[in-house]
C-alpha positions as CSV (number, residue, x, y, z in Angstrom):
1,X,-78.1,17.7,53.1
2,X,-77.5,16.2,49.6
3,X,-80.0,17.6,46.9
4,X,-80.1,15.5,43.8
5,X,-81.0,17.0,40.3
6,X,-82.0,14.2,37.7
7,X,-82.6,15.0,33.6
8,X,-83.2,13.2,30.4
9,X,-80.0,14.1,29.2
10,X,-77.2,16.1,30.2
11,X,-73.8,17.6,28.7
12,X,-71.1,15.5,30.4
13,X,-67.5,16.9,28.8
14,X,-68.3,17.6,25.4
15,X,-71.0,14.9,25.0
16,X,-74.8,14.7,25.7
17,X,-75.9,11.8,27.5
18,X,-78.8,10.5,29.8
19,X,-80.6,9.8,31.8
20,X,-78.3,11.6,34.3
21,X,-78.3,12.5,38.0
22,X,-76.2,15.4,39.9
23,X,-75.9,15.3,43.4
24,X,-75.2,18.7,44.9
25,X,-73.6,19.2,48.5
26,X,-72.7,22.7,50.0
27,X,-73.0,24.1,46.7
28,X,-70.5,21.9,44.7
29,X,-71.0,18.6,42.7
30,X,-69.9,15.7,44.1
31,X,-71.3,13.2,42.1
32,X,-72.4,12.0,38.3
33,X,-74.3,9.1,37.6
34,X,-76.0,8.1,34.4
35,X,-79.0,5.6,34.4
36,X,-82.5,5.6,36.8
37,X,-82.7,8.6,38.7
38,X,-81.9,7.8,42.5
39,X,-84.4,8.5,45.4
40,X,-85.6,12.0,46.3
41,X,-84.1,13.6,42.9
42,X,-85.5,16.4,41.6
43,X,-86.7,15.2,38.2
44,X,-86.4,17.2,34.9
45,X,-89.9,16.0,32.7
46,X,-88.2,17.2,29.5
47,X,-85.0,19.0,28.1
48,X,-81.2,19.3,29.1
49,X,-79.2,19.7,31.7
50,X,-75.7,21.3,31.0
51,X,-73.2,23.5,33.5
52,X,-73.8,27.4,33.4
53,X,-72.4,29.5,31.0
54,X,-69.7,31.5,31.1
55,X,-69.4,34.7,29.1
56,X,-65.5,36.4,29.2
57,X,-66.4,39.5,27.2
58,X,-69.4,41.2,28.7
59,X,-69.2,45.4,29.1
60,X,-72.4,45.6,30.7
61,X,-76.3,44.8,30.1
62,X,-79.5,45.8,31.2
63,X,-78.8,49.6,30.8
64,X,-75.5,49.0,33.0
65,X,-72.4,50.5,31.4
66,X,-69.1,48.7,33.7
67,X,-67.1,51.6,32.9
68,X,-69.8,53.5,35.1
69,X,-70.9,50.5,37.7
70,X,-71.8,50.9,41.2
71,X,-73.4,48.4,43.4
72,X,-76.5,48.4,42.3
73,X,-75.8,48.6,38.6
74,X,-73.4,45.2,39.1
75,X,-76.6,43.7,41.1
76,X,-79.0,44.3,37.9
77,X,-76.4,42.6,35.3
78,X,-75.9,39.8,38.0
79,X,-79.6,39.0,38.4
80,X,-80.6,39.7,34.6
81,X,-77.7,37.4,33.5
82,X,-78.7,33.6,34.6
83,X,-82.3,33.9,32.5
84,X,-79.7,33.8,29.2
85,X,-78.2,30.5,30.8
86,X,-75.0,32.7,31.9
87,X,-73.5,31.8,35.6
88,X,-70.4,33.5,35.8
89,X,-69.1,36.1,33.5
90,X,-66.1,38.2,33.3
91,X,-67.0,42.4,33.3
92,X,-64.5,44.2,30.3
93,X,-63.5,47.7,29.8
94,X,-62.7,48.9,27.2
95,X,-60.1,51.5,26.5
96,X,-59.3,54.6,28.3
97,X,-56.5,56.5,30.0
98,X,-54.3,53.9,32.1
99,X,-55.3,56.2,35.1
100,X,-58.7,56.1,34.4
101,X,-59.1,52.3,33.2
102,X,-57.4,51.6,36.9
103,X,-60.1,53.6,38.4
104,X,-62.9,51.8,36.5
105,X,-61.6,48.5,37.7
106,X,-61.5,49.2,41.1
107,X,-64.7,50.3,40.8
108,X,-65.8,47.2,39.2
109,X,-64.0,45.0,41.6
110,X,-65.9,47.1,44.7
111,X,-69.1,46.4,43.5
112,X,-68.9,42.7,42.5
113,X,-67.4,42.5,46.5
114,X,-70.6,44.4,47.6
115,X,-72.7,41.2,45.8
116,X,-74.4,39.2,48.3
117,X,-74.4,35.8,48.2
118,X,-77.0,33.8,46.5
119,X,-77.8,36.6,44.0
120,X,-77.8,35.7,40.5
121,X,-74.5,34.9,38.3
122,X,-71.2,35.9,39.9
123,X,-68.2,38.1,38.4
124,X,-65.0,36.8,37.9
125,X,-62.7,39.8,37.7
126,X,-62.1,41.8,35.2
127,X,-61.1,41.9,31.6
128,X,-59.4,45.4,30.2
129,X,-59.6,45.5,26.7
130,X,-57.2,48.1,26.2
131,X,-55.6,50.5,26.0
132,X,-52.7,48.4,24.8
133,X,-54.4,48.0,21.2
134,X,-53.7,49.2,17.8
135,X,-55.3,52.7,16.5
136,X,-55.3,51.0,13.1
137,X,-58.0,48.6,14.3
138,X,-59.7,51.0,16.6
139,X,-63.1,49.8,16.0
140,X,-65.4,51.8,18.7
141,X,-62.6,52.2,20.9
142,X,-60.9,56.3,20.8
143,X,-57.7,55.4,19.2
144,X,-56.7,58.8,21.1
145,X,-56.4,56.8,24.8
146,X,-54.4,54.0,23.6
147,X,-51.0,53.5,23.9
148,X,-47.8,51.2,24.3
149,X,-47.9,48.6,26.8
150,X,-44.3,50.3,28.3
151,X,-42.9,48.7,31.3
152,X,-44.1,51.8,33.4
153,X,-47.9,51.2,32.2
154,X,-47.6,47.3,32.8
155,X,-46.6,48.0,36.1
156,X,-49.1,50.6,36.6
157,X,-51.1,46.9,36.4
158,X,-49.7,44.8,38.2
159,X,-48.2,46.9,41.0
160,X,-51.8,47.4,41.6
161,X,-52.2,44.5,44.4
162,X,-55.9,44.6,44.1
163,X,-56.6,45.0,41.0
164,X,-53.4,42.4,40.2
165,X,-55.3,39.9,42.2
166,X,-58.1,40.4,40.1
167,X,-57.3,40.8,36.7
168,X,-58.2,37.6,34.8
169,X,-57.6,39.1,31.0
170,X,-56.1,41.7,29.0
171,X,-56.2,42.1,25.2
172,X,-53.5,43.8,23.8
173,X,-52.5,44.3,20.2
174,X,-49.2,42.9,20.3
175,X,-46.7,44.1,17.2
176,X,-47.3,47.7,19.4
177,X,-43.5,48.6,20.6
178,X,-42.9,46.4,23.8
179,X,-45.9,44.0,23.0
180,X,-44.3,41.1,23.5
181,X,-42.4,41.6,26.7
182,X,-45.9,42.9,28.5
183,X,-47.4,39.4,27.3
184,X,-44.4,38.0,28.7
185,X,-44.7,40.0,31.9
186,X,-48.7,39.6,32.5
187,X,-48.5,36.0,31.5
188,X,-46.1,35.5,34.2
189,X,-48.4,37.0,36.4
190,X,-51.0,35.1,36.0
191,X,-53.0,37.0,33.5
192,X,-54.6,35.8,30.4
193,X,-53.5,37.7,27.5
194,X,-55.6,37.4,24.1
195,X,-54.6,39.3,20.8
196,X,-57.0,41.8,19.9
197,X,-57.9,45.0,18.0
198,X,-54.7,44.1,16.2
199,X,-52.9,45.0,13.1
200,X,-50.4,41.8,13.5
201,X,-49.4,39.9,11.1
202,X,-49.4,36.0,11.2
203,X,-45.7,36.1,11.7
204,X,-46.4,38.7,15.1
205,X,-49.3,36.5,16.0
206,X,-47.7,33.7,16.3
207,X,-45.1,35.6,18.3
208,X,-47.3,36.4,20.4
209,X,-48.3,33.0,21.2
210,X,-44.3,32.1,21.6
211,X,-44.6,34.3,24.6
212,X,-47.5,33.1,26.4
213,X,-51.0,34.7,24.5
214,X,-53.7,32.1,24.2
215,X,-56.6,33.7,23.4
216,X,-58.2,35.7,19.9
217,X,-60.9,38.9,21.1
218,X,-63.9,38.4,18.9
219,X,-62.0,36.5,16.0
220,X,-62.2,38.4,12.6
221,X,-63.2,41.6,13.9
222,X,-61.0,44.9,14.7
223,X,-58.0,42.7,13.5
224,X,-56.1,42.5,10.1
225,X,-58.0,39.9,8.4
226,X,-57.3,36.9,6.5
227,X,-55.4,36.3,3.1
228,X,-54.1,34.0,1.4
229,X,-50.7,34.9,1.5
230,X,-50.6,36.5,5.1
231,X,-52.7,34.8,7.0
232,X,-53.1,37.9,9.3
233,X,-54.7,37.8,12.8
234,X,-57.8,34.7,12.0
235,X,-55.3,32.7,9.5
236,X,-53.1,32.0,12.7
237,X,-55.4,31.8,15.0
238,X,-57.5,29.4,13.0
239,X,-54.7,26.6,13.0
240,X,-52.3,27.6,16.0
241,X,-53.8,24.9,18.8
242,X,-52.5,27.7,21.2
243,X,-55.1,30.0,20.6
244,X,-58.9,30.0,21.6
245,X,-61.0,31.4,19.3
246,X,-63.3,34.2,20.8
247,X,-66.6,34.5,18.6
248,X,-69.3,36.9,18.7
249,X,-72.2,34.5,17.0
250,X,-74.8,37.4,16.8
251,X,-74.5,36.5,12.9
252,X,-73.9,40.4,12.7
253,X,-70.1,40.8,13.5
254,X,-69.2,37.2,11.9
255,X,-71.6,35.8,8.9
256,X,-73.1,32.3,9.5
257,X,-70.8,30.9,6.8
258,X,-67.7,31.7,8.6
259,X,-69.4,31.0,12.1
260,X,-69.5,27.4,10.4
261,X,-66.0,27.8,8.8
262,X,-64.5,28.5,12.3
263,X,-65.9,25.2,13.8
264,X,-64.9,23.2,11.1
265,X,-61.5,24.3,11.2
266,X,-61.2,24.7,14.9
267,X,-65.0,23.8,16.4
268,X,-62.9,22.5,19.8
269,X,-60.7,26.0,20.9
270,X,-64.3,28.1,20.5
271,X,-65.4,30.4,23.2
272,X,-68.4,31.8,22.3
273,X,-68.4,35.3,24.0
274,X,-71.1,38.1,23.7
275,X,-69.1,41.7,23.9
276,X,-72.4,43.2,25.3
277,X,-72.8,46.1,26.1
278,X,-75.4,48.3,28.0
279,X,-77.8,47.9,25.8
280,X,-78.2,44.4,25.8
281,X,-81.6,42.9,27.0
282,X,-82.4,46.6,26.4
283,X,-85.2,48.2,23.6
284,X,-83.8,50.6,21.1
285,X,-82.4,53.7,22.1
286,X,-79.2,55.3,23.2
287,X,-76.9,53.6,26.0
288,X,-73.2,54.3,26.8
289,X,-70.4,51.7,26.2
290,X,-67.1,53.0,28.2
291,X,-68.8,56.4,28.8
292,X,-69.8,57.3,25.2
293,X,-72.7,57.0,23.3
294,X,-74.1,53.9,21.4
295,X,-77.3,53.4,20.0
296,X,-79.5,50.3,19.6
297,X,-81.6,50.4,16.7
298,X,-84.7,47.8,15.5
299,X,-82.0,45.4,13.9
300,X,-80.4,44.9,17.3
301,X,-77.0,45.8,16.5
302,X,-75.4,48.8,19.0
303,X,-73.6,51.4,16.6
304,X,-71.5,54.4,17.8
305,X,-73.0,57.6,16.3
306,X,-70.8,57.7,13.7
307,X,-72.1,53.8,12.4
308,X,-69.6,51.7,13.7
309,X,-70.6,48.5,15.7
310,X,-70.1,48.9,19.2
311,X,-69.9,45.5,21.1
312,X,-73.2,43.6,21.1
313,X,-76.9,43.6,21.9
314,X,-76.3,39.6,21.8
315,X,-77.1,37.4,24.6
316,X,-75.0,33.6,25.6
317,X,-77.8,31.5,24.9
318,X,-79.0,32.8,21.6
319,X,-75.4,32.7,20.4
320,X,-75.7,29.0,21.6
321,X,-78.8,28.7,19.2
322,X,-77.7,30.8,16.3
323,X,-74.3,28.3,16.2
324,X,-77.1,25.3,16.1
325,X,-78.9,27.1,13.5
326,X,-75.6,27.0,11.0
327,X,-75.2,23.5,11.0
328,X,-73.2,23.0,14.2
329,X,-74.4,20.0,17.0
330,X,-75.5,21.0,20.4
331,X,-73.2,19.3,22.2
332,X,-70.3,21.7,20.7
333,X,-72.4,24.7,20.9
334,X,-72.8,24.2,24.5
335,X,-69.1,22.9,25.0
336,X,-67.8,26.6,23.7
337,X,-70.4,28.5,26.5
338,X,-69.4,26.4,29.4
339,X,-65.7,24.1,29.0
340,X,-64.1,25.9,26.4
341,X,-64.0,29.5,28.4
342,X,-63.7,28.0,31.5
343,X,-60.6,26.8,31.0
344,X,-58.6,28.9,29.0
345,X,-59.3,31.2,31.8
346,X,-57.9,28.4,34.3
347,X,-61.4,27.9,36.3
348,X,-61.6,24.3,36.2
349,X,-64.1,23.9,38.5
350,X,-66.6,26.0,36.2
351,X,-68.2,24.8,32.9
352,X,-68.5,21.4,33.8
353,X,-70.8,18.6,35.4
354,X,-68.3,17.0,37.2
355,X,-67.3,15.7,40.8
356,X,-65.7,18.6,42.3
357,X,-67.3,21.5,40.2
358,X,-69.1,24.2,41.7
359,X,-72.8,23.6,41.6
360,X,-73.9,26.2,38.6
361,X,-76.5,23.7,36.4
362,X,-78.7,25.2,33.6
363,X,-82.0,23.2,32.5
364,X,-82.9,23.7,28.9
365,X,-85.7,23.0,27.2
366,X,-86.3,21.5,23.8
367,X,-85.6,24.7,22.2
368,X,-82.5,25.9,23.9
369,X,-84.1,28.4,26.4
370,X,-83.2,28.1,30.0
371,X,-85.8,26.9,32.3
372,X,-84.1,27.0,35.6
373,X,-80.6,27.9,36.5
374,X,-78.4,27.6,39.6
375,X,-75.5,29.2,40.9
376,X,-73.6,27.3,43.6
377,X,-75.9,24.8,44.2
378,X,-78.9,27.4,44.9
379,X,-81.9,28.1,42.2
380,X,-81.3,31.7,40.7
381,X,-83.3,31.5,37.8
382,X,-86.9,30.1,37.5
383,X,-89.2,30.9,34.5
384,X,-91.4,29.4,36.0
385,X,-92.1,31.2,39.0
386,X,-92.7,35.6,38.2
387,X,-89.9,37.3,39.3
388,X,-89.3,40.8,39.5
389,X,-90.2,43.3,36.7
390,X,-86.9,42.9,34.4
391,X,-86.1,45.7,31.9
392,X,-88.2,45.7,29.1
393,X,-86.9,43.8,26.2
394,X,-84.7,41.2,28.3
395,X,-87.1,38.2,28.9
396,X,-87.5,38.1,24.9
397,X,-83.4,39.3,24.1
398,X,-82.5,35.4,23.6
399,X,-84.9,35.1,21.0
């Protein structure tokens, strides 16, 4: 049976319109209509209606480090995750031994299998960033466990036929020695390949997108930065159409001016990404991120002992409000946590209210907080109806 969802307005492509009506049926979308809501809909008093959000760059939440998951942990992130207007997202490790990264994926992989259906957002892979990345732009990452991308650790990947299967994303640094024949080789295989933790230079990243990268990781950070003789990593990246743009819009890792500077130059390629980590939705105190040791102070920005950032504390739909509060309309805001990242990962049934889409809606209201989310066609989210006890700090993380 057809179940109708009707709203004032909804995001339809990269415009808001309304009224509008979805019509749901075995949990995809199989039809869009604008005007009077039909009979039977379930109508929306107030608020927005947009596709679910889709975060590529999350390394855990809720106390839940990926590089340490197990069923249970994977179950926690997926049920925390559609209260921050998030549907599907993409779980990231971060660097280790090649050995050891391949463990953690399976691991990963085994317990996103062991979700059962109808339980909160749903994974879509994996994501290693690393260890193909440069020790000069380290970041949090050991500089230790990273090395070449060789032919004999690419194939370590992708003679893996499990993990092959699943592997959605690697970033990679590549002016590292055989950088641009592993883009080659994992963009062959069907692997998105973004530039990241790099030391390139515009001339290398524009190489990199001559053999098949098309994505930044967390533009501006861990990368060589922008002049105005080499345009470095962002200067490239800012006007190459190729690329999308990775943002972390905490306001921490990239400052509101340059949030705005990124949209006007580019507002369109924008996939606004968290990087969270374990301590996301969490209170202060020390979580792990890959295995080591971050801590989340009162300003809400996880550091490594030693005071470097490590990842984020951030959440998708209060980076969709802090773009909005630096000048930026909703419509785009919304159209680089649902379209943009759904695509340049090649899910084009995800991110969009469309005839053919699968079913994952988010109802906003006036303010940008979700309301009510589904996944597939089924309610996972309802803030209005008491759930379960979440961790403390999450139901107030997207403020």
């Amino acid at each position: 049976m057809d179940a109708v969802v009707a709203a004032p307005r909804a995001l339809l492509g990269r415009t808001i319109v309304g009224p509008a009506s979805v019509r749901i049926r075995d949990g995809r979308i199989v039809e869009v209509t604008t005007g009077e809501a039909p009979p039977g809909a379930e109508v929306l008093s107030d608020g927005l209606l947009t596709p679910g959000l889709v975060d590529v760059q999350v390394n855990g939440a809720v106390g839940v480090d990926f590089a340490e998951v197990d069923a249970d942990g994977m179950r926690s992130v997926a049920e925390a995750l559609p209260s921050t207007g998030v549907t599907r997202f993409l779980p990231t490790l971060i660097t280790a031994p090649v050995d050891v990264v391949l463990r953690q994926a399976r691991a990963v992989l085994a317990a996103s299998a062991a979700l059962p259906d109808g339980v909160g957002a749903r994974p879509l892979g994996v994501h290693l960033e690393g260890p193909f990345l440069s020790p000069k732009r380290a970041g949090v990452h050991d500089p230790s466990f990273m090395v070449e991308p060789g032919p004999d650790q690419i194939s370590a990947l992708l003679d893996d036929d499990t993990l092959r299967r699943a592997l959605r994303m690697v970033t990679l640094a590549p002016e590292q020695p055989g950088g641009l024949e592993a883009v080659r080789r994992l963009v062959e295989a069907g692997v998105l390949v973004a530039v990241g933790h790099s030391d390139a230079t515009g001339e290398q990243t524009r190489a990199a997108a001559d053999a098949g990268a098309r994505m930044v990781t967390h533009l501006f950070n861990a990368q060589r930065p922008l002049g105005h003789r080499e345009p470095g990593v962002p200067g490239v990246a800012l006007v190459d159409e190729r690329f999308t743009l990775g943002l972390i819009a905490d306001l921490a890792h990239v400052g509101p001016d340059v949030c705005r500077l990124v949209f006007n130059a580019a507002g369109a390629r924008v996939a606004l990404v968290t990087d969270a980590v374990a301590a996301a939705g969490m209170p202060p105190g020390r979580y792990h991120l890959g295995g080591a040791d971050v801590l989340l102070t009162e300003d809400g920005v996880p550091r490594s002992p030693e005071g470097t950032i490590a990842g984020s504390a951030l959440t998708l739909d209060r980076a969709v409000r802090n773009i909005v509060s630096v000048g930026v309309p909703v419509a785009d805001a919304l159209a680089s946590a649902t379209i943009v990242p759904a695509e340049v990962i090649g899910e084009a049934g995800l991110g969009r209210l469309a005839p053919g889409a699968v079913a994952d809606l988010v109802w906003w209201d006036d303010e940008l907080r979700p309301k009510k989310v589904w996944v597939d066609g089924r309610v996972v989210f309802d803030a209005a109806v008491p759930a379960l006890p979440v961790p403390a700090g999450y139901a107030t993380a997207g403020q």
